[in-house]
C-alpha positions, 0 to 999 in steps of 0.5 A: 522501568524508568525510560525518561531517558526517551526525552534526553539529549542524544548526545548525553550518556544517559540517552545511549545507556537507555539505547542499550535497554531497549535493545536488551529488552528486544533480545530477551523477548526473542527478537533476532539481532538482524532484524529489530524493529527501528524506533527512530524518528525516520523509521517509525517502525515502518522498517527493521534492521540490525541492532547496530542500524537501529542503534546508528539511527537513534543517535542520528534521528532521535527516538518518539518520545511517546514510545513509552510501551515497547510494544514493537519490541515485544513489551504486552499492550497494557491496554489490552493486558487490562481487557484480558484480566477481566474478560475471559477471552478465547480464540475466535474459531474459523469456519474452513468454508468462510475462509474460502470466502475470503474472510474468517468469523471473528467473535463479537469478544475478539473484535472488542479486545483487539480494537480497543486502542482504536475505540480509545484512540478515536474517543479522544480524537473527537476534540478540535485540531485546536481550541476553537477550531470548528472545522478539523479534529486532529484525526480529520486533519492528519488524514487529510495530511496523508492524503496529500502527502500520497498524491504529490509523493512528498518524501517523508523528511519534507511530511516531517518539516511541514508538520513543525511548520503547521504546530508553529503557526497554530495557536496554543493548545493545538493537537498536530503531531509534533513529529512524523512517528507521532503521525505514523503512530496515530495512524497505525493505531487506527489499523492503517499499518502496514508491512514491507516484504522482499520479494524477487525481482521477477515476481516469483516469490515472496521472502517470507515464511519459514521456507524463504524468509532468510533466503538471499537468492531466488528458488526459482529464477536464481535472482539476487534478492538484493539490489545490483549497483552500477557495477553490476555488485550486491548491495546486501540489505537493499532489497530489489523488490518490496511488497508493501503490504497492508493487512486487510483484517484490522481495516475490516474490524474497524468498519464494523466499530462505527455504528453507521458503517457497521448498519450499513455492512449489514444492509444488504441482509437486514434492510433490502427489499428483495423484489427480483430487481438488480439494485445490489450485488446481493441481487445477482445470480452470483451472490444468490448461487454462493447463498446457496452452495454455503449456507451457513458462511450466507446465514451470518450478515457480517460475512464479507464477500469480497471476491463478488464485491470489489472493483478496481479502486485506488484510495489516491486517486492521484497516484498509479495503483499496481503497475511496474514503473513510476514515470516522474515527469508524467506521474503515473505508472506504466507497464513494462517488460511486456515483451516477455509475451513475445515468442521465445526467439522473437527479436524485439526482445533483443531490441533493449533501445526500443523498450527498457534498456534491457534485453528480455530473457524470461518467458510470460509468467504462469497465468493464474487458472482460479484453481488457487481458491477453492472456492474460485471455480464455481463463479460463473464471472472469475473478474471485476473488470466493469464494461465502463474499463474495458469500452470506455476508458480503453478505448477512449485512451486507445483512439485519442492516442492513435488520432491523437486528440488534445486531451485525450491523447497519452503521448503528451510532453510529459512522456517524451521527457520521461523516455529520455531520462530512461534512455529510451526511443531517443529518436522521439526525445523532445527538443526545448521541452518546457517551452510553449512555443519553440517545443517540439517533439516528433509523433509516434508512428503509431498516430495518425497525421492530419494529411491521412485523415483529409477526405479526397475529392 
C-alpha cells in the first residue's frame, strides 16, 4: 500500500484521500468509530477519538511521517511477523500460584519475540547524539529530555519547540527527534507506554472492561463520567478522572534484556551468601516464609516478588506521586477531601471555606482488609512503609510546621498564594506576595509564636 502521502502537504487532496485510508483500514481491522487511536503530531497515540477528531487533528497538527506500519490501527508488526515465521512460538503458561505473587512465568521464547522492537531499537541507539559527540547517544539524550520535561511540567507543545530548537542548533548528521511523536514513539518502543483510563470522580471504578467500559455514569455513586462546565453542564468527552496507567510487564521484560541488570535480578539466588545475617530482603522472615508456602514460584530466580520488595518511590523526584491535587505556586501535591472521615453530621463538613469550596456528602472510602489478594493474608508486614516515612519525614514536617522553623516548616508563601487562587482560608491570604520586604502573611493557628515559646523567670 503506497503511503507516501504521509510526507505531503496537509492541504493538498492527496494528503486527506490518504487520511481516509488510514481510517478504512482502522474499520476493516475492528476498530470502533469512536474510539481510533489519533496518529497526529499531538496525540501520538497517547489518545483515541472518533474518526472525525482524529481526521480534524491530522489537518490541524499533521501526521509522524515515520508511521509507516499501522500498528496502532491494527496492521501486524512486521518485526514480529518475521520472528513468528521462523520460531514456533506458543503461549507462555502461567502458573496460578506465581500470579498470586504478583508476577506470571513468561518463557524464555516469549520474552525474545515481544522484546525484539526493543533489542533493535536499542542496537541502533548506541550511535552518538551527533558525529563526534562522546557524551550523549540519542537514547541518553532524550531520557534526559523527558526527565526535565516531567520535573518542571512542560507542556508537551513547549517539549515539541524545544525539540526543533535543539535539531537547529546541532551539527549535521544529528540523531534528535524532529518532532515530539518521534520522541514518543521511541520511548514506547523501550516499553515506557502507557495508557489513560476514565475513572469516576469518586474513586469508585475504573471505565474499563466489557462491564463498564461504554458506561457514562457511575454504578456506584450515580456520578457523571464527564467533566461539569461552570454552569454545572456535561461536557461529553472530557472525562472527570484519568487513570494514567503504565503497564508494568514490558518495563519488567526489559530488565531482564540487559545482560548486567538481568545478573543483578537474579543475585539474590545464584550469588548471595546466606550466613543468617539480614543484608537483602531474601534474608528476612517474610521472604523465606513465601519460599516456603510456594516452593515451586521460589525455585525459579527469575521470579519477582514485588509486593516484599517495593518502597514508596517516585521516578521524578520533582513531581508529587499519587495524591489529589496539584498546587502550581508551591509544586507539589497535597490531599484533599480528607473530611470525608469525619462523622456523617459533623459540621465542618459544611464549612466549604475552610477546606475546597465544596460541601463533603460521601462517606470515608471502604479501607482495603488484604482479603484482595490471596496471597495477601499470610504476610506477617501487610506495607512498605519504612521507619524513616513515618519518624523522620512525619515528623520533621509535622514539628517544623507547628514551631514553625525556616526550612522546615510547609506553611511557606507558596501555600498561602496557591489558597487564594482556590479560594480558600482567604483569612490567610497573602498581602504583596512576591516581594521580600513588604510581604506579609498571617500564621495558621496551628503554629506556635515566639512569645509562647520564651521561658518564664
Amino acid at each position: 500500500m503506497d503511503r507516501s502521502w504521509l510526507k505531503e502537504d496537509r492541504r493538498t487532496q492527496e494528503f486527506k484521500l490518504g487520511v481516509d485510508v488510514l481510517l478504512n483500514f482502522a474499520f476493516l481491522n475492528g476498530f470502533k468509530e469512536n474510539k481510533i487511536s489519533c496518529p497526529c503530531l499531538r496525540c501520538a497515540h497517547s489518545k483515541s477519538w472518533n474518526a472525525q477528531t482524529v481526521k480534524d487533528h491530522l489537518y490541524q497538527y499533521g501526521i509522524d511521517e515515520t508511521y509507516t506500519c499501522w500498528i496502532w490501527h491494527g496492521e501486524p508488526n512486521s518485526v514480529q511477523s518475521h520472528v513468528v515465521s521462523e520460531q514456533d512460538t506458543s503461549k507462555s503458561s502461567v502458573d496460578p500460584t506465581n500470579m498470586r505473587m504478583g508476577q506470571d512465568i513468561i518463557d524464555d521464547e516469549d520474552i525474545s519475540l515481544d522484546s525484539s522492537d526493543f533489542m533493535n531499537h536499542v542496537q541502533g541507539e548506541n550511535e552518538p547524539l551527533y558525529p563526534g559527540c562522546e557524551s550523549f547517544t540519542k537514547m541518553r539524550a532524550l531520557v534526559k529530555l523527558y526527565n526535565l520535561k516531567a520535573k518542571h511540567g512542560i507542556s508537551d507543545k513547549c517539549f515539541f519547540d524545544v525539540l526543533l530548537l535543539l535539531a537547529s542548533m546541532l551539527p549535521k548528521g544529528k540523531r534528535m527527534p524532529s518532532s515530539f511523536g518521534e520522541a514518543k514513539k521511541t520511548l514506547c518502543t523501550l516499553g515506557m507506554d502507557y495508557e489513560k483510563i476514565h475513572a469516576c470522580p469518586n474513586d469508585c471504578l475504573l471505565y474499563r472492561g466489557e462491564r463498564d467500559e461504554d458506561e457514562t455514569i457511575c454504578r456506584i455513586c450515580g456520578a457523571s463520567r464527564w467533566k461539569l462546565n461552570k454552569k454545572e453542564e456535561e461536557v461529553e468527552g472530557i472525562p472527570a478522572k484519568v487513570l494514567w496507567y503504565f503497564p508494568l510487564i514490558p518495563r519488567l521484560r526489559n530488565l531482564f534484556n540487559t545482560t548486567q541488570i538481568a545478573k543483578d535480578m537474579t543475585w539474590h539466588k545464584t550469588e548471595r551468601q546466606n550466613d543468617g545475617k539480614i543484608k537483602h530482603p531474601a534474608d528476612s522472615k517474610t521472604w523465606k516464609d513465601v519460599d516456603q508456602r510456594w516452593p515451586e514460584f521460589a525455585a525459579e530466580a527469575r521470579n519477582l516478588r514485588l509486593a516484599l520488595s517495593s518502597d514508596g518511590f517516585n521516578p521524578f523526584h520533582g513531581s508529587g506521586s499519587d495524591h489529589s491535587t496539584w498546587l502550581a505556586t508551591y509544586k507539589k501535591t497535597v490531599v484533599m477531601r480528607y473530611h470525608r472521615w469525619m462523622p456523617r453530621n459533623y459540621p465542618y463538613r459544611r464549612k466549604k471555606s475552610a477546606f475546597d469550596n465544596t460541601m463533603e456528602k460521601l462517606s470515608e472510602p471502604i479501607p482495603l482488609t488484604g482479603e484482595e489478594l490471596e496471597y495477601w493474608k499470610f504476610l506477617p508486614v501487610r506495607h512498605t512503609i519504612d521507619v524513616m516515612h513515618i519518624e523522620k519525614t512525619i515528623c520533621e514536617a509535622l514539628t517544623g510546621t507547628l514551631l514553625n522553623i525556616p526550612g522546615k516548616t510547609k506553611d511557606r508563601e507558596s501555600v498561602h498564594i496557591d489558597m487564594a487562587k482556590m479560594g480558600i482560608r482567604m483569612e490567610l491570604r497573602p498581602k504583596n506576595p512576591g516581594k521580600k520586604r513588604s510581604y506579609r502573611w498571617h500564621l495558621g493557628t496551628y503554629c506556635i509564636k515566639k512569645k509562647r515559646l520564651s521561658a518564664r523567670p
